[in-house]
N, C-alpha and C positions, 0 to 999 in steps of 0.2 A: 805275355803281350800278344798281342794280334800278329799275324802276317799280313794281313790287306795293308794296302799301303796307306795308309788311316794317317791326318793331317788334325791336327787339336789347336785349333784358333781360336783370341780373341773373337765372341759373340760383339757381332755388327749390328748395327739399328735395321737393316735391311733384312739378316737372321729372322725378324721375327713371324712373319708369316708361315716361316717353313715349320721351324718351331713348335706356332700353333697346331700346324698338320702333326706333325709329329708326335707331339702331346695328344691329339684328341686320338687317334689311332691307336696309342698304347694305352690310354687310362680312360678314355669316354666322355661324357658329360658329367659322369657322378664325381669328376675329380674337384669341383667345385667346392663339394658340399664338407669337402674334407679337412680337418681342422687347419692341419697347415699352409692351405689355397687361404687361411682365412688371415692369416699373417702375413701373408703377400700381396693381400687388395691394395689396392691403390698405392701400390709401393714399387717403385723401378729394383730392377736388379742392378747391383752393383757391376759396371760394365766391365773395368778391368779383371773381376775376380769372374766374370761368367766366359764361358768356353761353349765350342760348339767341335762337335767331331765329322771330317768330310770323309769321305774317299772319292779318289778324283771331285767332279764340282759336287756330288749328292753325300747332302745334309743326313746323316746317318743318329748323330747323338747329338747332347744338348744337354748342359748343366748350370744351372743357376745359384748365384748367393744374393740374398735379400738381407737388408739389413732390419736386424729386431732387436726390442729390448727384452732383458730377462731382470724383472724390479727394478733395478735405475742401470741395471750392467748392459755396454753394448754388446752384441752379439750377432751371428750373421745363421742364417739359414738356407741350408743347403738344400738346393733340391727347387722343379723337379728335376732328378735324374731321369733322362729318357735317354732309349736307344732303340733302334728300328727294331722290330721283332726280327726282322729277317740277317741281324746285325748282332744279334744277343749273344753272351756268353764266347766274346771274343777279347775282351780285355780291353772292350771301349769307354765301358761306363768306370772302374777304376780309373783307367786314365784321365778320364775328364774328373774324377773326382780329385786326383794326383795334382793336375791343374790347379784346380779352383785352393784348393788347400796351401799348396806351395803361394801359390798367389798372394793369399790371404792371410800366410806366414807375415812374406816380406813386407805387407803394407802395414803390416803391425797390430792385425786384430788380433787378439785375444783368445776367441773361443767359435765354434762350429756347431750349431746344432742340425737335428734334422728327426725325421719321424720316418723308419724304417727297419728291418728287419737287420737284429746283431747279429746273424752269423755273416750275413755278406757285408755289412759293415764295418764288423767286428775286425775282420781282416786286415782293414784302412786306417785304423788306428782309432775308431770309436767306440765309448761305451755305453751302457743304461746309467742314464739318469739317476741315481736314488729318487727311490719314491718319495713324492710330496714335494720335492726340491723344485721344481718349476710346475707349473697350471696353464694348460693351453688353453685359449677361448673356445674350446667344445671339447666333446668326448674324442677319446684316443687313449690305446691301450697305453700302459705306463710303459707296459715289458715294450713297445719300439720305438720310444722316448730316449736317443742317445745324443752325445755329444764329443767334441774331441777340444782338448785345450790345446790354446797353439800357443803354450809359453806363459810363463808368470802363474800367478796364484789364482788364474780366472775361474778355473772347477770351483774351488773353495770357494770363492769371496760371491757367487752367481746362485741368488734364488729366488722366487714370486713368480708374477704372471709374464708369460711371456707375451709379446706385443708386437704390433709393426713401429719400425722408426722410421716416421716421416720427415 
């Protein structure tokens, strides 16, 4: 974990502007175009399961869960994870992911997806997808198609197109 004296709060309606800064700073405008930006259109993030990382009052990280469907199974999508470049590789973006996951435990969901690389994933308790077992609405390699089950028979019983649930 970090030594900065790092504070992991409930994400505020107020959050969001900074957020935005945040996000376009580390991933651009091309984050748009990216298949999982495409599951989160027009879809709020689920407030209690999103976190936001301070140090003192500056907005540092920032982690979201969107709620999806995967064929008729619900499911929550993690991500974006962002963390300030100048903030990286301190044990901030685990942490918010630590959050959002323990969160999303206890309110009873089921399963976690998200579109990212398994070896830093990997570590958090997610895996690759088998291939073929869900279809995003645009291209995205299979190999950083993971997910983590948070209980019950949700890996097994979860396959088709993945969706936003409005």
């Amino acid at each position: 974990m970090t030594s900065l004296p790092l504070a992991i709060l409930h994400e505020q309606p107020d959050d969001a502007p900074a957020i935005e800064r945040l996000q376009e700073r580390a991933f651009g405008p091309g984050r748009y175009a990216r298949s999982a930006y495409r599951l989160r259109e027009g879809v709020e993030p689920v407030a209690g399961l999103s976190f936001t990382a301070r140090v003192g009052a500056m907005l540092v990280g920032s982690n979201r869960m969107s709620p999806i469907l995967i064929g008729d199974a619900p499911a929550l999508l993690l991500g974006p994870l962002v963390v300030d470049p100048a903030f990286r590789s301190r044990g901030i973006g685990a942490a918010l992911i630590a959050a959002s996951v323990q969160a999303a435990e206890k309110a009873g969901h089921a399963l976690v997806m998200l579109v990212g690389d398994e070896p830093y994933y990997g570590r958090l308790g997610f895996s690759r997808i088998p291939d073929g077992l869900v279809e995003m609405p645009g291209p995205v390699d299979p190999a950083r198609m993971l997910w983590r089950p948070l209980g019950g028979l949700a890996q097994t019983l979860t396959k088709g197109e993945a969706r936003p649930a409005f």
